[in-house]
C-alpha positions, 0 to 999 in steps of 0.5 A: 826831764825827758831824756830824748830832749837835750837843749843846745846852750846856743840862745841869740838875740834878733828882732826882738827874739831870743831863740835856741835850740833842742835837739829831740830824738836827734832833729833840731827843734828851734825855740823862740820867744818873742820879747819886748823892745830890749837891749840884746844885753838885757834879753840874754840876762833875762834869759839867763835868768829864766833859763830853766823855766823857758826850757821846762816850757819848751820842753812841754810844748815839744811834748804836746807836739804844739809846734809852728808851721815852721816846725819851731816852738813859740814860748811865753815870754815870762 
């Protein structure tokens, strides 16, 4: 895991979202990932429950430099 890579435990759900965030070499990077029509309840237990890998993902994508124009990264739902 990339030491210059801390995620925040601060996931919301939104317009069929989740989003955290990471804070890489001290600039706050937003990660999304766009979900199918769910309960907030059921999209944050899914997310829970993929935690590590949504995070591996965003890690990756933060360290290939693929971000939107928005400077956020847009993850796979899985």
């Amino acid at each position: 895991m990339n030491q210059g890579i801390l995620f925040n435990d601060d996931v919301n759900v939104a317009h069929n979202c989740l989003a955290f965030t990471a804070m890489v070499n001290g600039m706050m990077v937003k990660c999304i990932i766009a979900t199918p029509s769910m309960s907030d309840e059921a999209a944050l237990k899914h997310f829970k429950d993929h935690q590590f890998d949504y995070e591996m993902q965003a890690e990756q994508l933060i360290e290939d430099e693929i971000y939107e124009e928005d400077g956020s990264v847009l993850l796979t739902f899985l």
